[in-house]
C-alpha positions as a Markdown table, in Angstrom:
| # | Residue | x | y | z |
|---|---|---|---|---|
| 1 | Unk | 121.4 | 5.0 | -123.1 |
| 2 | Unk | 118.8 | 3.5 | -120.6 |
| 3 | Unk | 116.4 | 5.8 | -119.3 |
| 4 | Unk | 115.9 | 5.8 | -115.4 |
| 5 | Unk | 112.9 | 6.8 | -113.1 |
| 6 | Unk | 112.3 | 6.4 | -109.9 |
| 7 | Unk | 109.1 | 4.2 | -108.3 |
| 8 | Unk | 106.7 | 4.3 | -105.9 |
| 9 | Unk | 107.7 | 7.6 | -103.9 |
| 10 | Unk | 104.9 | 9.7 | -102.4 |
| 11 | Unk | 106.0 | 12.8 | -101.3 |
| 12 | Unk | 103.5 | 13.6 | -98.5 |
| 13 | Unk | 105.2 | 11.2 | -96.6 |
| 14 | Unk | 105.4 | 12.4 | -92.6 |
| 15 | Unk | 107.1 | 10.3 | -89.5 |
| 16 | Unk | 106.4 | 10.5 | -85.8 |
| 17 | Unk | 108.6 | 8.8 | -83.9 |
| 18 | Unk | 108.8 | 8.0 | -80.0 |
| 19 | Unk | 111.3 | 8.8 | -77.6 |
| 20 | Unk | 112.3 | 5.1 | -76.6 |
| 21 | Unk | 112.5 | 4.1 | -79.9 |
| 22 | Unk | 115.3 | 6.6 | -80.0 |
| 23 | Unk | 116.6 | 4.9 | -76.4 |
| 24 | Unk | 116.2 | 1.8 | -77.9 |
| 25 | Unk | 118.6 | 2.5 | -80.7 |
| 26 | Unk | 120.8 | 4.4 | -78.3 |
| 27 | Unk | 121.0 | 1.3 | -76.2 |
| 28 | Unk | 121.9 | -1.1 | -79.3 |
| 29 | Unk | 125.2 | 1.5 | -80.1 |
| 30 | Unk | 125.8 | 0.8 | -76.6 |
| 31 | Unk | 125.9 | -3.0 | -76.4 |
| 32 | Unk | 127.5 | -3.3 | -80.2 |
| 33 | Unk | 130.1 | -5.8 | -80.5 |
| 34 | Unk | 133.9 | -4.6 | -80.6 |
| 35 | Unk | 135.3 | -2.5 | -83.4 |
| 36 | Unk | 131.4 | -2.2 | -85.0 |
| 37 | Unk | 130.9 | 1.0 | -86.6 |
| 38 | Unk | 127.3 | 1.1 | -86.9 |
| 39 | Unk | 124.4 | -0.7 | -85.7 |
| 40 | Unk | 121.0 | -2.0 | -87.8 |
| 41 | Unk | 117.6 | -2.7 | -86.7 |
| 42 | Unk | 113.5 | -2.4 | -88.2 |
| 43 | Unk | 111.0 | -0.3 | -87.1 |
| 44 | Unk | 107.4 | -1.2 | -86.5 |
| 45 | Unk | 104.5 | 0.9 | -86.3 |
| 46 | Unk | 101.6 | 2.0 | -88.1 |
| 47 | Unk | 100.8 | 3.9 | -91.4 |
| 48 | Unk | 98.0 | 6.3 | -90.8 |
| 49 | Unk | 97.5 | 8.1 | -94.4 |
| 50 | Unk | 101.1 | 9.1 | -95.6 |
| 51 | Unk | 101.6 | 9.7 | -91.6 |
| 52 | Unk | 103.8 | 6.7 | -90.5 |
| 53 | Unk | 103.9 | 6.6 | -86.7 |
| 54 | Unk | 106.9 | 4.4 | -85.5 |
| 55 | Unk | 106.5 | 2.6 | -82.5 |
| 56 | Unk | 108.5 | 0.0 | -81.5 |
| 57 | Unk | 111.7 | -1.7 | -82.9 |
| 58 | Unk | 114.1 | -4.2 | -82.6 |
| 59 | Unk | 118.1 | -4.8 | -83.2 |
| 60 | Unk | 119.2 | -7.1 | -86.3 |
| 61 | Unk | 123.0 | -8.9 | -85.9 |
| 62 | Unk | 124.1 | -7.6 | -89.1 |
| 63 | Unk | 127.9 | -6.2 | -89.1 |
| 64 | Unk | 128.5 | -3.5 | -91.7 |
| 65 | Unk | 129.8 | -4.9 | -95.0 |
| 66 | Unk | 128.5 | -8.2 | -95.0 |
| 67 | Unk | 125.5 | -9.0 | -97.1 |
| 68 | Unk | 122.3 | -8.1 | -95.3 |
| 69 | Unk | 121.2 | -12.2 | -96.9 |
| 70 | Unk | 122.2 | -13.5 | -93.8 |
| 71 | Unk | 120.4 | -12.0 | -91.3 |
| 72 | Unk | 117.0 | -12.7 | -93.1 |
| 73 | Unk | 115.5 | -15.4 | -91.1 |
| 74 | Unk | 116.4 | -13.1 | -87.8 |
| 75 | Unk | 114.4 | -10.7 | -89.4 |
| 76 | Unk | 111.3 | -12.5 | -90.1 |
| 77 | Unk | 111.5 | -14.5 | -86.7 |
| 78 | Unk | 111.7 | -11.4 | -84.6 |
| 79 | Unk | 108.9 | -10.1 | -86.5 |
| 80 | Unk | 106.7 | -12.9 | -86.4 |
| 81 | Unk | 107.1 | -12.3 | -82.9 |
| 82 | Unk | 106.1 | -8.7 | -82.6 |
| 83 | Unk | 103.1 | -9.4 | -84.2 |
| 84 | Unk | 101.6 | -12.1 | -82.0 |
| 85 | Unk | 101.8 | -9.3 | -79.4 |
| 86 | Unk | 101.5 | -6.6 | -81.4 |
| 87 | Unk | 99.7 | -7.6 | -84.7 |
| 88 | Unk | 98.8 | -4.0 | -85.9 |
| 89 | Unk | 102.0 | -2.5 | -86.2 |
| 90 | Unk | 104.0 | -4.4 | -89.1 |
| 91 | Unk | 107.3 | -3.1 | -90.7 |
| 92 | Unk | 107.7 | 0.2 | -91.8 |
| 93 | Unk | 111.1 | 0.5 | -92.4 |
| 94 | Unk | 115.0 | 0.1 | -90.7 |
| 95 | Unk | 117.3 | 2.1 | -88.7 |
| 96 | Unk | 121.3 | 2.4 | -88.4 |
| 97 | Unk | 123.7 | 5.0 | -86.5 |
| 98 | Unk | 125.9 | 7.1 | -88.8 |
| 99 | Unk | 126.2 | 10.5 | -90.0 |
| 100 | Unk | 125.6 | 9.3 | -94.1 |
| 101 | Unk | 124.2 | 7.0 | -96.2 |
| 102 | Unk | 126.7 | 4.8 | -98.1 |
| 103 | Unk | 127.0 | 1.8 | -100.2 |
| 104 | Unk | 126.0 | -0.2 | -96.9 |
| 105 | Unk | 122.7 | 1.7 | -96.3 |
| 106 | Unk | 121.7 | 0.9 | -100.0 |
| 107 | Unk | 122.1 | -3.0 | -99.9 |
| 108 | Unk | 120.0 | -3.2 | -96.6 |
| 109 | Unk | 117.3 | -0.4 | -98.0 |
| 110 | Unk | 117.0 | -2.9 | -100.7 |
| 111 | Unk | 116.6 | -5.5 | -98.6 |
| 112 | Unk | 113.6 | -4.2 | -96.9 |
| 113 | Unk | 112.0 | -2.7 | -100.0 |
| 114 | Unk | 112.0 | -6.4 | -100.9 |
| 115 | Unk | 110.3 | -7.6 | -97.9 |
| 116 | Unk | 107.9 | -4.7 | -97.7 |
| 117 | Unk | 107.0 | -4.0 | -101.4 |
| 118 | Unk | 106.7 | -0.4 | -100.6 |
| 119 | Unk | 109.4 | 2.1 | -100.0 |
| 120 | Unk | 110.9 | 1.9 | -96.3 |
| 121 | Unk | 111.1 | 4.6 | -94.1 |
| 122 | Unk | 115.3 | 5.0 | -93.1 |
| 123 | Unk | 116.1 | 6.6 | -90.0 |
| 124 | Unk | 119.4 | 8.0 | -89.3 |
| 125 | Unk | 121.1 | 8.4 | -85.9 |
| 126 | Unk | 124.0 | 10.2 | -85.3 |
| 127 | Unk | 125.9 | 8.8 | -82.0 |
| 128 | Unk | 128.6 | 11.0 | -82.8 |
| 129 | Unk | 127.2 | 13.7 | -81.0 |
| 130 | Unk | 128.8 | 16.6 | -83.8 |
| 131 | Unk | 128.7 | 19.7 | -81.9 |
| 132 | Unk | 126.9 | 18.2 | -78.9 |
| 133 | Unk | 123.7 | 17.3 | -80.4 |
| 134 | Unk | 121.9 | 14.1 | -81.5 |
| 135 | Unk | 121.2 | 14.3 | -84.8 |
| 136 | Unk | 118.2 | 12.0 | -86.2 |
| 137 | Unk | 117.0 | 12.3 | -90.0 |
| 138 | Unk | 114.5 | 10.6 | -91.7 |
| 139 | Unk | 114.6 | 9.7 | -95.3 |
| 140 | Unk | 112.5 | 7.4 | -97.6 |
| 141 | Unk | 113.8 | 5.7 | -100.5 |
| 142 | Unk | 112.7 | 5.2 | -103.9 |
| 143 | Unk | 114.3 | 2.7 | -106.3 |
| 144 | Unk | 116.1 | 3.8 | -109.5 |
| 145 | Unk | 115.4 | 1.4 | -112.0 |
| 146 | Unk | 116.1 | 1.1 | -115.6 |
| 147 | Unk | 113.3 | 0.4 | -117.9 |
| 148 | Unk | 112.2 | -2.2 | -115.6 |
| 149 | Unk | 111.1 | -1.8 | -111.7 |
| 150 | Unk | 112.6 | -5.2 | -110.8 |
| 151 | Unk | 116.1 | -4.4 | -110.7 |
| 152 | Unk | 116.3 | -1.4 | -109.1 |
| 153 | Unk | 120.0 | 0.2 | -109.8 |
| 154 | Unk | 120.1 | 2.2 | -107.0 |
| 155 | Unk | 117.8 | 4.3 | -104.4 |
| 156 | Unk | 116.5 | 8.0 | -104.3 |
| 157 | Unk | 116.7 | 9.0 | -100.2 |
| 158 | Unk | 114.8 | 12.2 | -99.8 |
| 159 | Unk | 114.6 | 13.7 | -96.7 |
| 160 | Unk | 110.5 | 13.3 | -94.7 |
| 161 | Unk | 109.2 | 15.3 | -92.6 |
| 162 | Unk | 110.0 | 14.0 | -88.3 |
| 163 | Unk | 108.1 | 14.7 | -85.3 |
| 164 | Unk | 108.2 | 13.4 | -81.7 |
| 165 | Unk | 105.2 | 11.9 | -80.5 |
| 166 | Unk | 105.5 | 11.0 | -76.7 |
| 167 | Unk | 102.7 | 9.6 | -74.6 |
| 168 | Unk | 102.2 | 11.1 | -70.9 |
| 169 | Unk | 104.6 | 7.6 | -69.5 |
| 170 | Unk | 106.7 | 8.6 | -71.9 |
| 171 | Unk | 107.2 | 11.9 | -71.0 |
| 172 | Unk | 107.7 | 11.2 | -67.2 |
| 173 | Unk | 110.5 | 9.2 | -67.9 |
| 174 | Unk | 112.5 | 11.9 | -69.9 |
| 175 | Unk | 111.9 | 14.0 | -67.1 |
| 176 | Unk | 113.4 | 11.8 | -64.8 |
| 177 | Unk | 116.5 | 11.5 | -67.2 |
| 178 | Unk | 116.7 | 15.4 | -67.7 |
| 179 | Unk | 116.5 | 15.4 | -64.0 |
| 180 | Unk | 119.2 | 12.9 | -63.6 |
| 181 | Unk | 121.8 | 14.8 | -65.4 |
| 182 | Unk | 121.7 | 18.2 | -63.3 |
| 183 | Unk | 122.4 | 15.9 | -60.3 |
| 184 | Unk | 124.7 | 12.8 | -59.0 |
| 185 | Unk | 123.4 | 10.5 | -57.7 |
| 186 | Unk | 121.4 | 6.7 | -58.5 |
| 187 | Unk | 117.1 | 5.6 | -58.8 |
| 188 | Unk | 115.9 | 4.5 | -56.0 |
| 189 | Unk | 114.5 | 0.9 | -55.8 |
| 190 | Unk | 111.3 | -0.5 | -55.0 |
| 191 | Unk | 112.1 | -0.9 | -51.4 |
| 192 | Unk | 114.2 | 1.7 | -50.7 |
| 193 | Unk | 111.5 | 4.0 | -52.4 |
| 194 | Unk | 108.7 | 1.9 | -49.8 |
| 195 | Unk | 111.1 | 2.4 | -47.2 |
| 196 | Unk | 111.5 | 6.2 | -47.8 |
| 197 | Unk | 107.5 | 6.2 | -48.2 |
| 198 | Unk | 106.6 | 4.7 | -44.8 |
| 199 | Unk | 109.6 | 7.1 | -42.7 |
| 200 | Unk | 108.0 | 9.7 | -44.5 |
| 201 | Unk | 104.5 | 8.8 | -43.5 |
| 202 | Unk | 106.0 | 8.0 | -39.6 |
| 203 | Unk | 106.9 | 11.6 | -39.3 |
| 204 | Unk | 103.6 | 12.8 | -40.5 |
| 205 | Unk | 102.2 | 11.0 | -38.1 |
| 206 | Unk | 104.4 | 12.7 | -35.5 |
| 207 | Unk | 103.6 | 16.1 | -36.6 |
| 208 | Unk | 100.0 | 15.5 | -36.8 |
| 209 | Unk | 100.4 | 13.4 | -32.9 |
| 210 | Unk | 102.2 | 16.8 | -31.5 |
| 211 | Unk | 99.6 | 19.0 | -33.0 |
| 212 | Unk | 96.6 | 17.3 | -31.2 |
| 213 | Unk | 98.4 | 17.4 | -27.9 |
| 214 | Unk | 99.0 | 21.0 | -28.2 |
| 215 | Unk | 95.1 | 21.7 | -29.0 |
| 216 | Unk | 94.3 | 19.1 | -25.9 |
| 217 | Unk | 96.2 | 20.5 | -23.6 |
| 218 | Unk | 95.6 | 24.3 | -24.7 |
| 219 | Unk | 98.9 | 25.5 | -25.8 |
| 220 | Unk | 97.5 | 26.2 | -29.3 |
| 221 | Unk | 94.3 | 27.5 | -30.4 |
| 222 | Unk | 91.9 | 24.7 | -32.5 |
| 223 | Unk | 91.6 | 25.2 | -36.4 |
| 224 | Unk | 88.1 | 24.2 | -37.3 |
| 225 | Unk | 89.3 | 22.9 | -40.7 |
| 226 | Unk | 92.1 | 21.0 | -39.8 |
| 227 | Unk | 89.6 | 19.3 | -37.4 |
| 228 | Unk | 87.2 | 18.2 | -40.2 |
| 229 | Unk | 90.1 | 17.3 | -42.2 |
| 230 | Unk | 91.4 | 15.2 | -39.3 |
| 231 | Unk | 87.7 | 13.6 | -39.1 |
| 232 | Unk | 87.2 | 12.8 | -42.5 |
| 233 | Unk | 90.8 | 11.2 | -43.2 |
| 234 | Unk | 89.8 | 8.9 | -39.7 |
| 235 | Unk | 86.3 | 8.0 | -41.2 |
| 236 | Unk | 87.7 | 7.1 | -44.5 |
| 237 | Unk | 90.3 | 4.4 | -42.7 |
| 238 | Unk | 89.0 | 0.8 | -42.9 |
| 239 | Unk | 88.6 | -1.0 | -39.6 |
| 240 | Unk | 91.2 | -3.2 | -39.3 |
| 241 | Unk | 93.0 | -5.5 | -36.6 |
| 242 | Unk | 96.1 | -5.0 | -36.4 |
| 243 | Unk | 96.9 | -8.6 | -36.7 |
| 244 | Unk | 94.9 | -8.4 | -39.7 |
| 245 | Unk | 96.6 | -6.0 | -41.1 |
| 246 | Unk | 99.9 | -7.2 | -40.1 |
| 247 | Unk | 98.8 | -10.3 | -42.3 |
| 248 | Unk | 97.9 | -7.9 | -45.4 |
| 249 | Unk | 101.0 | -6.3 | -44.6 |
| 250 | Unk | 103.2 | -9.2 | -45.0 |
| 251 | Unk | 101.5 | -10.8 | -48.0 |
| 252 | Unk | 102.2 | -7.3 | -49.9 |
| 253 | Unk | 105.7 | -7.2 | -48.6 |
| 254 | Unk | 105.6 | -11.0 | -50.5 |
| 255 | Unk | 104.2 | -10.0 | -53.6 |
| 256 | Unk | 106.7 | -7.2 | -53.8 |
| 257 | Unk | 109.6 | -9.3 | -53.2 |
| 258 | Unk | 108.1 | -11.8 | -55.6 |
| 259 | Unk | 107.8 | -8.5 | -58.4 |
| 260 | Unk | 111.5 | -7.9 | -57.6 |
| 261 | Unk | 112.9 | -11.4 | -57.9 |
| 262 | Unk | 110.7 | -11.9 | -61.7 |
| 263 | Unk | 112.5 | -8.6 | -62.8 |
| 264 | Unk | 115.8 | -9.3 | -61.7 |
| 265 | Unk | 115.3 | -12.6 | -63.6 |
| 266 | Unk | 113.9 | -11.2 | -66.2 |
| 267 | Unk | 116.7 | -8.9 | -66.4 |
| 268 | Unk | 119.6 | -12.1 | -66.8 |
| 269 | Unk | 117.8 | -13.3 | -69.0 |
| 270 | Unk | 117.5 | -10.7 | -71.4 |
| 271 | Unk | 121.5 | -9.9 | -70.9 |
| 272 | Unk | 122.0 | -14.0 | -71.7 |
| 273 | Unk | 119.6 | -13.5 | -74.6 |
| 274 | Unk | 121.7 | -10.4 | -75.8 |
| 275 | Unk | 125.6 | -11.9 | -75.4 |
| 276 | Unk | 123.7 | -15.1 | -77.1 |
| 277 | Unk | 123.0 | -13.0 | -80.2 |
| 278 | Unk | 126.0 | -11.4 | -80.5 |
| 279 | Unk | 128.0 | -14.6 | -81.2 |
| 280 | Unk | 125.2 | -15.7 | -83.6 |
């Protein structure tokens, strides 16, 4: 009877993982093609002593059940392009929705123990929301191999130690979410936010107008410190034309309009990018 071990597993393994890598996946279950099940993609980041921080990732157009073979030069390409912007973080493992690991999850864990020589990190998303929570497990996986480590027979998934890690951006924008879901309603866009900015400063500007008038004309006692206040704000204005400043005015409104025209294109092309990998 062959005898069979297990290779290369450290158990002081750890994971951190941000939030929009979680969004990320969230938003590849989202866009999956009709009738997929799951969805598969690798996760970059760094390995800091046995602590592997996960920090970006990106979708592979693989369709449970077919051989993960096909997909390889996707793989390498997309990663060859993460690294010209990224070149510290490299591959540290691969994630899929589900609630299990099957027969599936061992061909594409082998798949990237291949390309990584080292055993892959594996994290697990449930999208099936079982008793309205979002279930997300880590596991690494060691090969079982028989005698020999070059045909591993199998993998060893233990469960690793996962912790959030989200930066102060980060953090903001789940509030925002949170936030969202208490109340109806839609974000607010760059103009609309500028144009809700400058009624709001208008009406200041009023209140602060009818205040002076009061004091001037002696329906209201001065306050000293709303005086300095008042000074200080004036001295710290530049001195401007106002056809100067119209100018500056205009050429911000430009650039603005110029930052919103970029993203919306930016937008299409990412949506023409996406529908073109689906029918890859």
């Amino acid at each position: 009877m062959a005898e069979f071990f297990t290779v290369g597993h450290s158990n002081n393994i750890s994971c951190k993982v941000h939030p929009v890598i979680v969004l990320s996946v969230l938003d590849h279950f989202v866009r999956r093609n009709e009738g997929q099940k799951r969805v598969f993609g690798t996760l970059l980041g760094i390995n800091n002593e046995g602590v592997v921080e996960i920090r970006n990732s990106f979708a592979i157009p693989h369709t449970e059940g077919e051989s993960f073979e096909k997909v390889k030069d996707f793989h390498r390409n997309m990663h060859d392009l993460y690294l010209k912007t990224n070149p510290q973080e490299t591959v540290v493992g691969w994630y899929s929705t589900g609630v299990a690991i099957d027969e599936d999850s061992i061909r594409v864990h082998d798949f990237y123990w291949r390309e990584m020589l080292a055993p892959p990190l594996h994290l697990l998303i449930d999208t099936g929301l079982a008793n309205d929570k979002l279930n997300i497990d880590a596991f690494v996986g060691s090969p079982l191999s028989a005698v020999t480590q070059e045909n591993a027979l199998g993998f060893q998934f233990k469960p690793v130690q996962l912790d959030f890690d989200a930066q102060k951006p980060e953090k903001i924008g789940l509030d925002v979410l949170l936030k969202a879901q208490k109340k109806e309603g839609t974000f607010v866009g760059e103009l609309d936010s500028l144009e809700l900015s400058l009624k709001r400063l208008v009406s200041l500007l009023d209140l602060l107008t009818a205040y002076v008038q009061r004091v001037l004309k002696g329906d209201q006692e001065a306050d000293n410190q709303v005086g300095r206040l008042l000074a200080q704000t004036v001295l710290s204005l530049p001195k401007v034309d106002s056809s100067d400043f119209q100018k500056m005015f205009g050429k911000t409104m430009q650039d603005l309009l110029m930052v919103v025209y970029l993203a919306n294109l930016t937008q299409t092309q990412l949506k023409i990018s996406d529908t073109f990998t689906k029918h890859l």
